[in-house]
C-alpha positions in Angstrom: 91.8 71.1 89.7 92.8 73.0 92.7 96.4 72.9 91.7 95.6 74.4 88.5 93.9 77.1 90.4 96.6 77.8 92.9 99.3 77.8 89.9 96.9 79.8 87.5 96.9 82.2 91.0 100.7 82.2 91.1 101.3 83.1 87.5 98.9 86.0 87.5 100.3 87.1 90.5 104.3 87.3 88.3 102.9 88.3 85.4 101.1 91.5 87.5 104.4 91.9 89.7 106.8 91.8 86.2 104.3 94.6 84.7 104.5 96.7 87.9 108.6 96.7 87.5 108.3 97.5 83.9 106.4 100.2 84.9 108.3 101.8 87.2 111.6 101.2 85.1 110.2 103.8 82.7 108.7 106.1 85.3 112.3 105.9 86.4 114.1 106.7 83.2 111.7 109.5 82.3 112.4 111.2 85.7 108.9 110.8 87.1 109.9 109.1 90.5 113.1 108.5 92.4 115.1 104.8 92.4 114.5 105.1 95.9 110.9 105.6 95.9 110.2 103.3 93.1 112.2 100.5 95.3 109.7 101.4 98.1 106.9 100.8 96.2 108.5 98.0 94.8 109.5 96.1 98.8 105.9 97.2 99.9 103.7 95.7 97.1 106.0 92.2 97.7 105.3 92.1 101.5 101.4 92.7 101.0 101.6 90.1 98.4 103.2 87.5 101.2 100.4 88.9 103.5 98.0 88.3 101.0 99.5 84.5 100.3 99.7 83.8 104.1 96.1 84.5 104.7 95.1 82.5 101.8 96.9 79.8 102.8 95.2 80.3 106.3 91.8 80.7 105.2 92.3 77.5 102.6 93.6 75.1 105.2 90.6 76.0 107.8 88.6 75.6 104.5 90.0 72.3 104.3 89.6 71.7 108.3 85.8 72.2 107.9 84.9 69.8 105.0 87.1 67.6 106.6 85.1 67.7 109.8 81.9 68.1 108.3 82.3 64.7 105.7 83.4 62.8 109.3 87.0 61.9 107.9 89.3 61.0 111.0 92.4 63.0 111.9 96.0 61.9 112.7 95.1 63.4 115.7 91.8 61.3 116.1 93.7 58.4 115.0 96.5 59.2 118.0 93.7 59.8 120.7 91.9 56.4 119.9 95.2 54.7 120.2 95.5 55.7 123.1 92.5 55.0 124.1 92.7 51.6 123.4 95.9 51.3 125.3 
């Protein structure tokens, strides 16, 4: 289920990126804003989109750490600090 979620994230996030070029192809050709401007606007909505991604990753993963912790499940590093332990 959370696969579907992430790819069903993924696609919208194309699908919007794909509209925003469209977009600004025919802002282009009807001589509303620059190549230059529209490839600006273009780099800048990309890196907040990886910006975006990373902290959803982030926030997922110390999602993931909590339920983890809070359901008791051991860790590798538990795991590697009882082994040592035991030696």
């Amino acid at each position: 289920m959370l696969e579907k979620i992430i790819y069903t994230g993924l696609g919208a996030g194309a699908m919007l990126g794909e509209k925003i070029k469209e977009e600004l192809a025919k802002l282009e050709e009807k001589g509303k804003i620059k190549h230059e401007d529209a490839k600006s606007f273009l780099e800048n909505v990309e890196q907040r989109g990886r910006e975006a991604d990373e902290k959803g990753r982030e926030q997922f993963k110390q999602m993931l750490r909590e339920v983890i912790d809070e359901l008791g499940i051991a860790t590798k590093e538990d795991i590697a600090r009882l082994k040592e332990e035991l030696k």
